[in-house]
Backbone as a printed PyTorch tensor [residue, N CA C, xyz], in Angstrom:
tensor([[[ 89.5810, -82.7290, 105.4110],
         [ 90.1500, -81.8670, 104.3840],
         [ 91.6520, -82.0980, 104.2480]],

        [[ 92.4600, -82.0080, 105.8020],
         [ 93.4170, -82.7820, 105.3090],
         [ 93.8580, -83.7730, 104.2430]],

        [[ 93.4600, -85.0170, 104.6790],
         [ 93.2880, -86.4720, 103.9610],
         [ 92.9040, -86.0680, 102.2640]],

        [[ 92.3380, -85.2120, 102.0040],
         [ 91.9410, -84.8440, 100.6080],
         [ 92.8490, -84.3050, 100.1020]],

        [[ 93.9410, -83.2770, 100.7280],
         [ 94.9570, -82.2450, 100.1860],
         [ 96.0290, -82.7380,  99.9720]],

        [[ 96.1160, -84.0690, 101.0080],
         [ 97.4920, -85.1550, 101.0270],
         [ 97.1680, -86.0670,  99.7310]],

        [[ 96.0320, -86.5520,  99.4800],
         [ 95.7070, -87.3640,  98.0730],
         [ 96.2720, -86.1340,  97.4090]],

        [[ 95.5970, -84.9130,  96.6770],
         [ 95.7710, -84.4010,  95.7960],
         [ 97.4600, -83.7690,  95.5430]],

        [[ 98.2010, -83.7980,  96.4610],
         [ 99.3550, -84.0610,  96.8130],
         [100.5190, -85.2250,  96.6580]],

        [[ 99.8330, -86.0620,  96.7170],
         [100.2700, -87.9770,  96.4920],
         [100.3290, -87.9560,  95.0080]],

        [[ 99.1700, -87.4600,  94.4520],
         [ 98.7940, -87.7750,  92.7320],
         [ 99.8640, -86.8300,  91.8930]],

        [[ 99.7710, -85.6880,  92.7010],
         [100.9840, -84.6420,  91.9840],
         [102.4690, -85.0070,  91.9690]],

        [[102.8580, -85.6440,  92.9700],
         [104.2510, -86.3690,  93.7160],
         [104.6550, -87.4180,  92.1980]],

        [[103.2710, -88.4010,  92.2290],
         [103.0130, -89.6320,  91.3170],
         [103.4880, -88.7180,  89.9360]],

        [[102.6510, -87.6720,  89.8990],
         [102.6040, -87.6390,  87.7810],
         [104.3810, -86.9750,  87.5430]],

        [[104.9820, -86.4030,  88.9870],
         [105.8490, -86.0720,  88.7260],
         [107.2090, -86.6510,  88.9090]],

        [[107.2240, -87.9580,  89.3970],
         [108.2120, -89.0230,  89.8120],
         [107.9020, -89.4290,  87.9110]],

        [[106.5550, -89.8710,  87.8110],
         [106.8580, -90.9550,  86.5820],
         [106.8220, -89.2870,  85.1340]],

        [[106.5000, -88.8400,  85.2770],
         [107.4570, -87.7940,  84.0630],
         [108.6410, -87.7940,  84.1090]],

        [[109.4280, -87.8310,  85.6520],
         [110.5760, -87.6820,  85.1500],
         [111.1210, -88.7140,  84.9950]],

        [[110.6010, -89.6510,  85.5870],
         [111.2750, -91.4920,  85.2740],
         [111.5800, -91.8100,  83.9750]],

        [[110.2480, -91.1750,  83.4250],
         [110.1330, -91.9280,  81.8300],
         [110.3640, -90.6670,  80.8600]],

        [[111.1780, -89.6080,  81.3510],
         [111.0670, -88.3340,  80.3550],
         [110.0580, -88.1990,  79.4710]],

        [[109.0300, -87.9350,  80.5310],
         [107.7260, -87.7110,  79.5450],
         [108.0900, -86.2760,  79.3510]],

        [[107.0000, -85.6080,  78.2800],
         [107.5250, -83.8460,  77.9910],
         [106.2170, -83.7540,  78.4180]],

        [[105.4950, -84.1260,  79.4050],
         [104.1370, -84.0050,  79.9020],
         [104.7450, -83.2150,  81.5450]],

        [[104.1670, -82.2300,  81.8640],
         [104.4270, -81.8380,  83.4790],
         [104.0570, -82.6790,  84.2110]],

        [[104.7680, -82.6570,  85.3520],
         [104.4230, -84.0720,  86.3110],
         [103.1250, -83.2030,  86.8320]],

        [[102.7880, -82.2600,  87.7130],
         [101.4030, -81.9170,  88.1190],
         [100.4420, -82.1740,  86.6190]],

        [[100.0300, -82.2390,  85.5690],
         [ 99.3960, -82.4870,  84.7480],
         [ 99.2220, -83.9860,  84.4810]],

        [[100.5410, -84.5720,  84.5440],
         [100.6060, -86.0700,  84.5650],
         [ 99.5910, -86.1770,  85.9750]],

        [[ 99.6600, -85.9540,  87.2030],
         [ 99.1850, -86.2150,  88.2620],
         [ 98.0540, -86.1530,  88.1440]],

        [[ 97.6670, -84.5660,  87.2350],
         [ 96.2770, -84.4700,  87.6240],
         [ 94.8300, -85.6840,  86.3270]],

        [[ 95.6210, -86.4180,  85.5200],
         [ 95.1550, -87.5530,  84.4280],
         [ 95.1170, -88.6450,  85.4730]],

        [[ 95.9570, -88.6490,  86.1880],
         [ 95.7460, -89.9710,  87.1370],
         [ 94.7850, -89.9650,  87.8860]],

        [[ 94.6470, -88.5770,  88.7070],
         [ 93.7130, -88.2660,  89.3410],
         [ 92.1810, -88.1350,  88.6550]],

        [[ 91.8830, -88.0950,  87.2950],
         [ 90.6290, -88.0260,  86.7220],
         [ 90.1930, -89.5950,  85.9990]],

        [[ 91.8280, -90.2270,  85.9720],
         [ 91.3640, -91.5960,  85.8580],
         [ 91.0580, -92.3740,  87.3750]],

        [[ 91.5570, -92.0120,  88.4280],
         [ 90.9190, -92.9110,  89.5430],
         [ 89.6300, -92.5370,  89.7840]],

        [[ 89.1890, -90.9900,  89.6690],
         [ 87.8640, -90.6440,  90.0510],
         [ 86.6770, -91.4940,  89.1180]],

        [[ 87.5410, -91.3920,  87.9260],
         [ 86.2740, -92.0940,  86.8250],
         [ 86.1840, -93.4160,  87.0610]],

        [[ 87.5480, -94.0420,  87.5120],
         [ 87.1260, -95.7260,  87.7630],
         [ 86.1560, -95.6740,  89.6080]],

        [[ 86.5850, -94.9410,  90.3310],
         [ 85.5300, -94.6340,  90.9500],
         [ 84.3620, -94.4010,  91.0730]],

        [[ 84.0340, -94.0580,  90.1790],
         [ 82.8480, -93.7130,  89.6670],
         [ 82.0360, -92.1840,  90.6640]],

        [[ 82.6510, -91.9580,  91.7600],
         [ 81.9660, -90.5050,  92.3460],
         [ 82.9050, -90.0300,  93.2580]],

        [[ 82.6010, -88.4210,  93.4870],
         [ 83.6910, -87.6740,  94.0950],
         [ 83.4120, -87.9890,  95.2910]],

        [[ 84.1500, -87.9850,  97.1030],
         [ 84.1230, -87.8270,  97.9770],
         [ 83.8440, -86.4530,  98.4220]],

        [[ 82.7530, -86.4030,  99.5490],
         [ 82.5680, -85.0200,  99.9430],
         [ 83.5330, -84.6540, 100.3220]],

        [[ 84.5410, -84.7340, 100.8830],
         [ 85.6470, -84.4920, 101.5740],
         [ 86.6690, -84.2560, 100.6450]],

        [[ 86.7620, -84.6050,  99.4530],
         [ 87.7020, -84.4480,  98.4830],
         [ 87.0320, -82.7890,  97.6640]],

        [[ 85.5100, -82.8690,  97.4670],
         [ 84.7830, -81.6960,  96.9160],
         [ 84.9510, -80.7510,  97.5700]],

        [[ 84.9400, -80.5590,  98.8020],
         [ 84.9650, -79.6470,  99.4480],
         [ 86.2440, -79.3240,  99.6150]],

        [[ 87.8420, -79.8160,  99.5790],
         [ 88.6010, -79.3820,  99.2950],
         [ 89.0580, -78.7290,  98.0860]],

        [[ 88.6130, -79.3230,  97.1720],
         [ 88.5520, -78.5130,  95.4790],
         [ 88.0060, -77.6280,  95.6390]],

        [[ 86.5520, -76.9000,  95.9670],
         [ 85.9550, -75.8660,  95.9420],
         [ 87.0820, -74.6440,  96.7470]],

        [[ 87.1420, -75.2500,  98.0480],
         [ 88.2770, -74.4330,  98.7770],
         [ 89.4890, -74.0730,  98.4410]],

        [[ 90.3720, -74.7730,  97.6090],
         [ 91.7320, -73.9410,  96.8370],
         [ 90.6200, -73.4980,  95.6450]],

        [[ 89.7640, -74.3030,  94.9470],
         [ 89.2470, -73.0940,  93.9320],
         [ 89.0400, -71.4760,  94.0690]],

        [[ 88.1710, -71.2690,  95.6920],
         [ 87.6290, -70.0890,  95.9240],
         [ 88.9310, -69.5480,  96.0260]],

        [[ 90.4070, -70.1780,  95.9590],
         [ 91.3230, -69.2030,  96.7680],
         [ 92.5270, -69.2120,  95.5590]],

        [[ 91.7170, -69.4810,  94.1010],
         [ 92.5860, -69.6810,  93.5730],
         [ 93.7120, -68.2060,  92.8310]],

        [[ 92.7230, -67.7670,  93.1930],
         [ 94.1580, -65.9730,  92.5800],
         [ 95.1210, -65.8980,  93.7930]],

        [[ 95.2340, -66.5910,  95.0310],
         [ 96.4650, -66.2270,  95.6630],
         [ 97.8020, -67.3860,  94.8570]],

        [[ 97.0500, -68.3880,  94.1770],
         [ 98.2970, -68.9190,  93.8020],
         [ 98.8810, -68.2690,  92.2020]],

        [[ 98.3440, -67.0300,  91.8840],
         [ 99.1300, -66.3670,  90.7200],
         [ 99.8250, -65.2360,  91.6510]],

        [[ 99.9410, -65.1350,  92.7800],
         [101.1170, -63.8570,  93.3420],
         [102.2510, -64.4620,  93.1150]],

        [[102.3710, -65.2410,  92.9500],
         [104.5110, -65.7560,  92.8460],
         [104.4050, -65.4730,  91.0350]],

        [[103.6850, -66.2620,  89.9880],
         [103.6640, -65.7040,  88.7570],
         [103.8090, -64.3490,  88.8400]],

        [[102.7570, -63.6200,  89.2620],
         [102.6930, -61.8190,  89.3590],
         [104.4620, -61.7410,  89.6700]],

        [[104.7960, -61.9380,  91.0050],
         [106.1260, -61.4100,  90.7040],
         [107.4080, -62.1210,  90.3360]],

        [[106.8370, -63.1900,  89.7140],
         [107.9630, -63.5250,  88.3760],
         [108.2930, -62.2740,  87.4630]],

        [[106.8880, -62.0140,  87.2930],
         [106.5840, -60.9370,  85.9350],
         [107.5950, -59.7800,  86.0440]],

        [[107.2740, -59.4190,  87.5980],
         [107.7930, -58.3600,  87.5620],
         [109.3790, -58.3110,  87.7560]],

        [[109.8010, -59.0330,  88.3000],
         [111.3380, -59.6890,  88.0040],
         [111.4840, -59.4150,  86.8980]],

        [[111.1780, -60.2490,  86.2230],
         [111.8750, -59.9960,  84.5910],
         [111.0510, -59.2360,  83.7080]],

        [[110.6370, -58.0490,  84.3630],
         [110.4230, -56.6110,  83.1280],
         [111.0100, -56.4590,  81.9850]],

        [[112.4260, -56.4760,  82.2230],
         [113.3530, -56.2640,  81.4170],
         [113.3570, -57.2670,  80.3170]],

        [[113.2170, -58.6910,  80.6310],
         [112.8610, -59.6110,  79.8380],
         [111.7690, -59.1940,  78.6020]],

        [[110.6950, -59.0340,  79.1810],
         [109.2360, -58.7400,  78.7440],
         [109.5230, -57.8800,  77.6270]],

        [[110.1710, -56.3520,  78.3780],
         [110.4490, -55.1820,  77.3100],
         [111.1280, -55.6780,  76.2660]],

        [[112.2810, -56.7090,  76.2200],
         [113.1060, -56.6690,  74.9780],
         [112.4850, -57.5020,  74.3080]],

        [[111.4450, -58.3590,  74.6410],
         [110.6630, -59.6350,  73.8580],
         [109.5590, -59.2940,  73.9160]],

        [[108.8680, -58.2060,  73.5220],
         [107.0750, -57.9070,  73.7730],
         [106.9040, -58.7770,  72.8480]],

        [[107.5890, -58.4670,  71.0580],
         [106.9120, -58.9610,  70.0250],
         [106.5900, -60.2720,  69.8330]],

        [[108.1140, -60.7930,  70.4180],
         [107.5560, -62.4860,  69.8990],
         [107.0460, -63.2240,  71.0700]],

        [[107.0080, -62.6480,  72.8420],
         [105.9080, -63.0430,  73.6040],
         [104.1610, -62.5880,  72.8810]],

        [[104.0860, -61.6630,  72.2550],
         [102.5640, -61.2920,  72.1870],
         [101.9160, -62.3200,  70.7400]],

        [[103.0930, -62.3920,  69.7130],
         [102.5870, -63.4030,  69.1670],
         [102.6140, -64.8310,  69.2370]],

        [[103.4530, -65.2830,  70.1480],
         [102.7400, -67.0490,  70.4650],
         [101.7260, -66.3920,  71.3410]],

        [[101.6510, -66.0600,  72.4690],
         [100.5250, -65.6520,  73.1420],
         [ 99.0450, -65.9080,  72.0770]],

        [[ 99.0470, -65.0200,  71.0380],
         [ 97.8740, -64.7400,  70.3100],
         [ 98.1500, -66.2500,  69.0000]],

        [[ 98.9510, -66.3270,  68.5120],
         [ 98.6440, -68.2860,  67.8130],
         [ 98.0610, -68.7500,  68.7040]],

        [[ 98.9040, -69.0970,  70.1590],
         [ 98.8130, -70.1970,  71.1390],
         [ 97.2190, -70.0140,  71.2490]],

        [[ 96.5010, -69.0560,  71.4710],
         [ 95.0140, -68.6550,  71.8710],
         [ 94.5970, -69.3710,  70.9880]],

        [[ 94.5270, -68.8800,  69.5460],
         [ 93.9890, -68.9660,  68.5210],
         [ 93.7360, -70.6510,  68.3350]],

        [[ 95.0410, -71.3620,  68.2870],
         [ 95.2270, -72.4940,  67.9070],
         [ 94.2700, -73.2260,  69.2890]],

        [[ 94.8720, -73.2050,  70.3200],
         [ 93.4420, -73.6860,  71.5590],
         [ 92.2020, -73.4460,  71.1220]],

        [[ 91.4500, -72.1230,  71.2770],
         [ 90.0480, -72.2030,  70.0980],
         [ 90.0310, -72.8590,  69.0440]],

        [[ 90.8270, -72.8800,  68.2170],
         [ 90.2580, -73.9580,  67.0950],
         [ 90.1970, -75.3630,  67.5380]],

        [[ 91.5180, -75.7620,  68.3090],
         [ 90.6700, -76.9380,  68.5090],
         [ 90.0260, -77.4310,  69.6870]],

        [[ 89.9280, -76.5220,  70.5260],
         [ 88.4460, -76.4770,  71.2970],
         [ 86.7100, -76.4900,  70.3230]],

        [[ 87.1400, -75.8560,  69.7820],
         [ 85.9180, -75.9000,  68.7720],
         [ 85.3750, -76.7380,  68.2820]],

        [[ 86.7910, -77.5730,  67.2450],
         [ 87.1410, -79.2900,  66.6280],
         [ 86.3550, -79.8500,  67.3500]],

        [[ 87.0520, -80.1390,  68.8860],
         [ 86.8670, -81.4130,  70.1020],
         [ 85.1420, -80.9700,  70.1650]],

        [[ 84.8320, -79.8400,  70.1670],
         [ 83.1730, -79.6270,  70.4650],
         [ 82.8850, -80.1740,  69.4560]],

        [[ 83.0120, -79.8820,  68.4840],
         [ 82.2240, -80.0780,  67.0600],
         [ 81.5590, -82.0420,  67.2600]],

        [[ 83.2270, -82.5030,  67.3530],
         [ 83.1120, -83.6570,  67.2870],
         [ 82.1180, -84.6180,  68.3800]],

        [[ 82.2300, -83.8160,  69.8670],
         [ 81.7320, -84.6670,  70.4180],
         [ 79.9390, -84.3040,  70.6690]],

        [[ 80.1770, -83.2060,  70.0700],
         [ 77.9980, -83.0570,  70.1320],
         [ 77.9420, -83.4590,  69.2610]],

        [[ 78.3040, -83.6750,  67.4920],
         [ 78.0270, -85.2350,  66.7190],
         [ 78.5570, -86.3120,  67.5660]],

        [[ 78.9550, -86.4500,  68.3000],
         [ 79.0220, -88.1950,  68.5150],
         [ 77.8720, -88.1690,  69.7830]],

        [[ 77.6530, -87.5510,  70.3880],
         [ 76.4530, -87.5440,  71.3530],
         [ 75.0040, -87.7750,  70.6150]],

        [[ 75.3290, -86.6680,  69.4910],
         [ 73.6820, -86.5030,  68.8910],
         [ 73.8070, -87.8990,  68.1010]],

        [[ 74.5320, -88.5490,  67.4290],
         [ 74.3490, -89.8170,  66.8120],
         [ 74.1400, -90.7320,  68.0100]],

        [[ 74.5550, -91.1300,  69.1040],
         [ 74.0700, -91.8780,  70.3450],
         [ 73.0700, -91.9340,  70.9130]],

        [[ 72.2740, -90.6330,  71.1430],
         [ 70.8870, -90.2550,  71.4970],
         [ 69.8560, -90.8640,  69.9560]],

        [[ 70.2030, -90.4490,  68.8420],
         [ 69.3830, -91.1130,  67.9830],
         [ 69.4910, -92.3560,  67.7130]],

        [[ 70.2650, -93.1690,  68.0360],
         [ 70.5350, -94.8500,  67.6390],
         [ 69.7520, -95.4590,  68.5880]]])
C-alpha cells in the first residue's frame, strides 16, 4: 500500500512540476491524475495493490474536506459580503457541467450504439 500511495504521489509531483513548467492553466494534481489514467490505460489493468489503495483514501474520503470546511469558516465574512455572485456561478457552473455531461452522454451512447450495429 505504501508503493501505491508513493506512485499516486510521483504522478501528482509529475502533473504539477510540468503545469508549472509549461504554464499550463490545468492543476498540476489534475494534470497528474491524466497521466495517471493514461499509464493505467496503456497498461491495460489496475494492480491489486494500487486498488486497494484507491478504495482506502476513497472510504476516507470526507476527512480530506475538514481543511475546505475550515477554510469556509475563516472567511465567513467573505461568503456574507459575496453570497450573490458566489451562489450564481455556483448554480451556471452546475448547470453548464449538466449540459455538457449530458452532450458527452448523448454523444457517446450514439457512437457505441453505431459500433455495436456495424
Amino acid at each position: 500500500m505504501l508503493g501505491s500511495l508513493a506512485l499516486l504521489l510521483i504522478f501528482q509531483l509529475v502533473g504539477e512540476v510540468l503545469a508549472k513548467a509549461l504554464s499550463l492553466p490545468i492543476p498540476g494534481p489534475v494534470l497528474g491524475m491524466l497521466l495517471l489514467l493514461i499509464a493505467l490505460i496503456i497498461r491495460g489493468q489496475l494492480s491489486t495493490d494500487l486498488k486497494i489503495t484507491a478504495q482506502t483514501l476513497l472510504s476516507n474520503l470526507s476527512l480530506f474536506f475538514v481543511p475546505a470546511g475550515v477554510g469556509v469558516i475563516l472567511h465567513i465574512n467573505l461568503l456574507k459580503n459575496e453570497w450573490l455572485s458566489l451562489s450564481l456561478v455556483l448554480i451556471f457552473s452546475t448547470l453548464i457541467t449538466m449540459l455538457i455531461t449530458a452532450l458527452v452522454m448523448t454523444f457517446l451512447l450514439k457512437h457505441l450504439t453505431n459500433k455495436k450495429s456495424s
